[in-house]
N, C-alpha and C positions, 0 to 999 in steps of 0.2 A: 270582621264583617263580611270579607268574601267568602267563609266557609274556607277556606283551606285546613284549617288545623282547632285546634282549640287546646286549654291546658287540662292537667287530669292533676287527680290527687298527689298519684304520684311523681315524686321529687323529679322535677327538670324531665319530666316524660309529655309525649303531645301525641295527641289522638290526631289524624290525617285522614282531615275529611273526606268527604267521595271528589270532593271537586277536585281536591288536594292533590289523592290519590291519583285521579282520573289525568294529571299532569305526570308524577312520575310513572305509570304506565307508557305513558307514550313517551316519555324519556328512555325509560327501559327498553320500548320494544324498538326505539333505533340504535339505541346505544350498542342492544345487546348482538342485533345483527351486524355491525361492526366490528363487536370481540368475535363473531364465528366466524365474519370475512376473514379475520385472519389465522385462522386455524383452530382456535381455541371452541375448549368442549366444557358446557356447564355441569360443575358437580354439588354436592354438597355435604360440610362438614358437620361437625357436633359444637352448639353451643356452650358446654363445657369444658373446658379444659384442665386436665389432673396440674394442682399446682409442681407437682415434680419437674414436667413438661415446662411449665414457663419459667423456674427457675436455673433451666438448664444454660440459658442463656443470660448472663448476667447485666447489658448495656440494655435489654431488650425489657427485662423487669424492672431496671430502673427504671426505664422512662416512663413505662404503664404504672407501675405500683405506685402512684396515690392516685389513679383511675379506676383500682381494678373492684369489682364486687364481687364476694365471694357467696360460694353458698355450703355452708357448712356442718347442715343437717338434713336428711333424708325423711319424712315425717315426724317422728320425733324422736330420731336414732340418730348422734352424731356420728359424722363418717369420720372415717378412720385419715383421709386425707381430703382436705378441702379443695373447692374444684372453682376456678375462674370463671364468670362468664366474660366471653370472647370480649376485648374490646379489639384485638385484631387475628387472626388466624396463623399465624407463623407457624405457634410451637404446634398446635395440633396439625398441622398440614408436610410438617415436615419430619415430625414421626410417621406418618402416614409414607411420604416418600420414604423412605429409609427401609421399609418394608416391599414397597411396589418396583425400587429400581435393581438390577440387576446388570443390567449389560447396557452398553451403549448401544443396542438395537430397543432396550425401552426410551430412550432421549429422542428430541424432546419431550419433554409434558408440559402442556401446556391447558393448565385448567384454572376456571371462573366459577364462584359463586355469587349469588346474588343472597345477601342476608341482611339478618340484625345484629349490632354491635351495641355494646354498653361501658360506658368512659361515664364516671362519677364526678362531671363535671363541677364546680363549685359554682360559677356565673354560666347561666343558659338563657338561651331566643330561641322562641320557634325557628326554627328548621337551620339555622345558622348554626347552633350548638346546645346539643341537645343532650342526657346522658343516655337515652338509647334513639338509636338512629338506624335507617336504614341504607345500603348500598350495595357496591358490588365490588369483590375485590381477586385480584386474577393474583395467581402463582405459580411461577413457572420452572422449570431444570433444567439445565443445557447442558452440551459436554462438553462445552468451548466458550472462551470468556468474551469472544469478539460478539459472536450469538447470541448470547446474553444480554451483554451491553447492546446489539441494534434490535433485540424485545423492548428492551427498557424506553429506548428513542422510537418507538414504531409507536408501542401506546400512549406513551405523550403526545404524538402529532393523530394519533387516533382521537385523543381527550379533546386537543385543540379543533381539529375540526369537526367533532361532534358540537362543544358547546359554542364554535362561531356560528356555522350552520344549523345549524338543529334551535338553539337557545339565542340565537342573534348577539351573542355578547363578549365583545375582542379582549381577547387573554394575553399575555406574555406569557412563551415558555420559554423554562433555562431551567438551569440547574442551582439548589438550594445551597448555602454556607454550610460547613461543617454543623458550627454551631444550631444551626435549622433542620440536618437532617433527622430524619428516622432514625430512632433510636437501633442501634444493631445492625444498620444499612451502611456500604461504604461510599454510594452517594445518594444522593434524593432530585429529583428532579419534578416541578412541577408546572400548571397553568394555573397565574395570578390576574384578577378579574378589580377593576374596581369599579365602587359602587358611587351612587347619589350621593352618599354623602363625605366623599373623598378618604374613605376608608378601601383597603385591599382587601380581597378575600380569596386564600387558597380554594381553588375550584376540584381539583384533584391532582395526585401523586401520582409518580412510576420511579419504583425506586430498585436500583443496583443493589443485590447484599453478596454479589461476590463469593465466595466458601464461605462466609462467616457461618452461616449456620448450617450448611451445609456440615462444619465440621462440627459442629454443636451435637445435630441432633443425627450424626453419622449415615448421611445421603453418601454414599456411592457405588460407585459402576463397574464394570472390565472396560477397558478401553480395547481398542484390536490389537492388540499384543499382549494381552492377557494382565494388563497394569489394572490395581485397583486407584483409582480416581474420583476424589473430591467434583461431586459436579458446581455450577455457577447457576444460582438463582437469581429472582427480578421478585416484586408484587407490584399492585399496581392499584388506584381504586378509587372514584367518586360517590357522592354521598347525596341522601334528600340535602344537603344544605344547597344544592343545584338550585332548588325551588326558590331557598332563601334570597339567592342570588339574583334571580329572576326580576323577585319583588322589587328589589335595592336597584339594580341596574336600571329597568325600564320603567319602574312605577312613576308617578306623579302625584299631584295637589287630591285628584278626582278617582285618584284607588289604583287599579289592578291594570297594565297595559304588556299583556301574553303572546310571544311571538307564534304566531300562528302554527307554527311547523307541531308544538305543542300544547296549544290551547285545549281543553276537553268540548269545549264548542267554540267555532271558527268565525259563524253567523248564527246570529238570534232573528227569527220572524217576531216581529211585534205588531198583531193586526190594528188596524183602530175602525172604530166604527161608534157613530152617534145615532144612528136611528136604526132602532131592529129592524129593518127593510132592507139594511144594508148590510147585516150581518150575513146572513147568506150568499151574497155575491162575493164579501171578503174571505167566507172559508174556504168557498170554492177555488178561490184565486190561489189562495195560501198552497190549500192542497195539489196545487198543478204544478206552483212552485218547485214545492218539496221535491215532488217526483220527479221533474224536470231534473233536478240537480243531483237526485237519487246521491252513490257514495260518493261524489267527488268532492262535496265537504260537509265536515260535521254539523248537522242544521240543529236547533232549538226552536221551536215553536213554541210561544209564551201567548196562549189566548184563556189568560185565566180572567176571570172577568171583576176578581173582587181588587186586583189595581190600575189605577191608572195609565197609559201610556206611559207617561212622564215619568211615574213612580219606578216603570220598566226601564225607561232610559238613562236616569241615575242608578238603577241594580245592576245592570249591564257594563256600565263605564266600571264601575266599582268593581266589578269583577273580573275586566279586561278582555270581555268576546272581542277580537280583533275589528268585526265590521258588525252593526245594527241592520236590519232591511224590514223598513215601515213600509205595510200596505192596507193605502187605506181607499174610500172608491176614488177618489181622481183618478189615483192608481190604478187601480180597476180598469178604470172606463182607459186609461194612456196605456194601456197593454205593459206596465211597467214596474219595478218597484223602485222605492227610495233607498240608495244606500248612504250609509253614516260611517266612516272608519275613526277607530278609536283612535288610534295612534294619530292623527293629524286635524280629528272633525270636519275634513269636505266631503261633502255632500256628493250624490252622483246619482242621476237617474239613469236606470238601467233598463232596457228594453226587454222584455220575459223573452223573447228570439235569441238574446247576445248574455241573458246571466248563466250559462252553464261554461261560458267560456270566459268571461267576465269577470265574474267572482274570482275563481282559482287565481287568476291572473292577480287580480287585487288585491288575493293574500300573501302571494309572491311579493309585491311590491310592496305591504305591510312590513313583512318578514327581511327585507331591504332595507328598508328605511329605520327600520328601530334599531339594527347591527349599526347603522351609519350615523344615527344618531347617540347611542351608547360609545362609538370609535372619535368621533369630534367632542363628545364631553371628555375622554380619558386624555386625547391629544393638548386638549385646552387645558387641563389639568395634569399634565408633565414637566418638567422643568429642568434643566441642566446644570449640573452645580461641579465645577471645577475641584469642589475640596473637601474635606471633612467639616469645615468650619463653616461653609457652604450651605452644607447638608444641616446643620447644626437651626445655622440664623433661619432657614425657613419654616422649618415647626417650630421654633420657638416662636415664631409669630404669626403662630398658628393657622398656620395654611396646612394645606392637605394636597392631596394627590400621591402621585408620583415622584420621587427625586432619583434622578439619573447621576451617579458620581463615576471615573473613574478610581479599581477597587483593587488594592494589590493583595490582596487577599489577608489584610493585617486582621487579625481577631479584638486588636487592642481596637481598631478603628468601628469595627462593629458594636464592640461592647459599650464605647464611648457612646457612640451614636444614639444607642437604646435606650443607656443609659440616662441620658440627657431631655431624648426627647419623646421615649416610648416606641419610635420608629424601629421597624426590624428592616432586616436586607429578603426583600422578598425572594428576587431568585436572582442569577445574572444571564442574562435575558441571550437566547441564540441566535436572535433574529435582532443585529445590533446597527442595521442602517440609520434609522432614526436618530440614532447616538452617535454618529461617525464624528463629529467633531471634537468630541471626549474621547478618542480613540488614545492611546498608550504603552509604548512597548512595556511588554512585564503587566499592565494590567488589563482587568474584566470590566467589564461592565458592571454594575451592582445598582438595583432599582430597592429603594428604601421608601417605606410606606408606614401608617399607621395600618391597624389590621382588628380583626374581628378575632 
C-alpha cells in the first residue's frame, strides 16, 4: 500500500517502486560517500561467472550451490560451459586480481561495486529475502594480514554507523560463529538489528578470507625482497533488505514511519481550503512556503483536488513522510503553518519567519527519537541468561528478543540451542558493557535470536 515494491511474475523477484527506490538512493548516496571516505574506488564486475571460476573454490560452492542459477544456452546454442549468475562476486573478482596484481607497489586494492545478485531462494519477503536483490559489495588485497584484518573492522564500524545514523536503527556488531560464517571466509563479522517483531535481522557483513582464496584463484605479488606472496583479502556488503529493515524496526499499527535522513519526502504541504475564495490566498501561501525552504528539505506539495485533506492524512502516515504541514486560511491569516510529526503526532504551529530553521531542526529531532525509540524496544527486549538451559527455557516459551549467554565457544552448545529452539548465535557482540555481569574467563559473549 506505500508503493515500495510490488511482486512480479517472476519467482521471488520484486519490482522496487519509485518510492521504494527513491529510499535506497538516498541510502546509496550516503552509504557510498563513506566507502570513498575511506579510500575505496567504485568498479564494476560481470554478472556471469564461468562455472570453472566458482568451482575452483570448493567451501565456497558449497555454500552457494542450491542458490546458484545457471544459464546455460546462448539463444538457442548451448554453451560449451555453463555460466553462474552472480549470487556473490568472489570468484570473478579474484580472477580479475590475479591478473591486475603484480608487485606490492599495486597493494592495496581496494574496490566497491554497487549491483544485482541472484540466490534461488526457496521462502522469500519483499526486500528481506528476495532471489534477486540489490547491493553493494567491497573487495579488497592487502599485503599484510594486520591491514586486512583493520579493513574488515573499519567497514563494520562504517556499516554500523551508517545504519544508526543515517537509518536510526541500533545494531550490534561482533563477529559471527564458525558455523554462521561465509562460506570460504576464515571469519565473518557482522551488524544484527532487531525488529518489531522480536525477530533479528543480519543488516550487513565484513568479512576476513585471509589467503584462502587468494590461494584459490592465485592472487600474488613481489614483496620488496623480490618474494612472491600470497596477498590477504576482506569483502564486505549490505543489501535492499536495509529497506526491509526499516519497515520492521520503526513501522507501526498506521503504516510506514521513515527516518528522515532517508525519507524521499521529509514534509508533505497539504493545502485545505472550503471556499474558492480561499483558494488563492492558500496557493499563494503554499508557494512562499516552498521557496522559503527552497533545498533544505525534500517538500511535497499535495493540492490535488479529487481527495480529501483527511484522505491525504492517512496516505501520508501510511507512507511515513516524517512531518505533515496543513495550511489552510487561519493559517493564512497567523502568518503560519500547522505542523504534524509522524513519529509522535504533536501538533506545532510554526511561524512562516521560524519554518526554514524550524523544520530542519524537527527532522533532526524526528531522526533522534525514532533511533531512541527503536534502542529501548531492543533494550526491553534483551535478557541475560547464565546458561544453555537458560537460553533453552526462553524460546521455548516463546519469547523473543535478544538472549545474552556466556559462550565458550562449544559448537555442540550452538547446535543444541538451534536445534531445540530455531534460535541461531547471531554474532558475539564487541561492544560488551551491557553484558558485564555475564562476563567469564575463557568465554564470549554470544547474542541468540530467532531471525529472518
Amino acid at each position: 500500500k506505500a508503493q515500495l515494491a510490488d511482486y512480479t511474475p517472476v519467482r521471488g523477484c520484486m519490482v522496487i517502486r519509485p518510492y521504494g527506490y527513491a529510499m535506497w538512493e538516498h541510502m546509496q548516496r550516503l552509504l557510498d560517500a563513506r566507502i570513498k571516505a575511506t579510500g575505496h574506488q567504485n568498479a564494476y564486475f560481470p554478472l556471469l561467472i564461468p562455472e570453472s571460476l566458482l568451482q575452483l573454490e570448493a567451501d565456497h560452492v558449497e555454500g552457494f550451490a542450491p542458490q546458484v542459477a545457471w544459464v546455460t544456452h546462448g539463444g538457442d546454442e548451448k554453451l560449451e560451459e555453463r555460466y553462474c549468475i552472480r549470487p556473490t562476486s568472489e570468484a570473478i573478482i579474484g580472477h580479475m586480481y590475479s591478473k591486475w596484481i603484480e608487485s606490492y607497489r599495486d597493494l592495496p586494492i581496494l574496490i566497491n561495486q554497487w549491483a544485482n545478485v541472484m540466490r534461488w531462494e526457496k521462502v522469500t519477503r519483499l526486500f528481506l529475502r528476495t532471489t534477486e536483490f540489490l547491493w553493494q559489495e567491497g573487495h579488497t588485497a592487502h599485503a599484510d594480514e594486520a591491514e586486512a584484518m583493520e579493513e574488515v573492522l573499519r567497514m563494520l564500524e562504517v556499516y554500523r554507523d551508517f545504519v544508526e545514523t543515517e537509518l536510526a536503527m541500533p545494531v550490534w556488531a561482533g563477529q559471527k560463529s564458525d558455523a554462521e560464517k561465509f562460506a570460504g571466509a576464515s571469519a565473518t563479522y557482522s551488524i544484527e538489528a532487531l525488529m518489531r517483531d522480536g525477530k533479528a535481522l543480519q543488516a550487513g557483513t565484513s568479512h576476513y578470507l585471509g589467503q584462502h582464496f587468494a590461494k584459490v584463484f592465485d592472487i600474488t605479488y613481489q614483496d620488496e625482497q623480490g618474494k612472491r606472496q600470497f596477498v590477504w583479502q576482506t569483502s564486505w556488503g549490505v543489501s535492499t533488505r536495509l529497506i526491509g529493515a526499516l519497515v520492521m524496526v520503526h513501522g507501526d499499527d498506521q503504516g510506514l514511519r521513515l527516518p528522515p535522513n532517508v525519507a524521499p519526502v521529509q514534509a508533505v504541504i497539504v493545502p485545505i481550503w472550503r471556499k474558492d475564495e480561499d483558494r488563492a490566498a492558500v496557493r499563494l501561501f503554499v508557494d512562499r512556503v516552498r521557496e522559503l525552504l527552497g533545498e533544505r528539505v525534500r517538500l511535497h506539495v499535495d493540492d490535488r483536488d479529487q481527495y480529501s485533506p483527511g484522505w491525504k492524512y492517512n496516505e501520508y502516515e501510511m507512507r511515513g513522510v516524517p512531518v505533515r504541514l496543513e495550511i489552510g486560511p487561519k493559517d493564512v491569516a497567523n502568518q503560519a503553518v500547522m505542523s504534524v510529526r509522524r513519529d509522535t503526532r504533536a501538533k506545532e504551529s510554526i511561524p512562516i519567519s521560524a519554518l526554514a530553521e524550524r523544520l530542519p531542526a524537527m527532522l533532526a529531532e524526528i531522526q533522534a527519537s525514532l533511533f531512541q525509540q527503536a534502542l529501548e524496544f531492543r533494550s526491553a527486549n534483551t535478557v541475560l541468561a547464565a546458561s544453555k538451559a537458560e537460553v533453552i527455557a526462553h524460546f521455548a516459551a516463546d519469547q523473543r528478543g535478544f538472549v545474552a549467554v556466556p559462550w565458550d565457544g562449544s559448537a555442540a552448545f550452538e547446535a543444541e540451542v538451534k536445534e531445540q529452539t530455531g534460535a541461531t548465535l547471531r554474532c558475539m557482540p564487541m561492544d560488551t558493557a551491557r553484558f558485564a555481569e555475564l562476563e567469564r574467563p575463557g568465554h564470549r559473549i554470544a547474542l541468540f535470536a530467532r531471525s529472518y
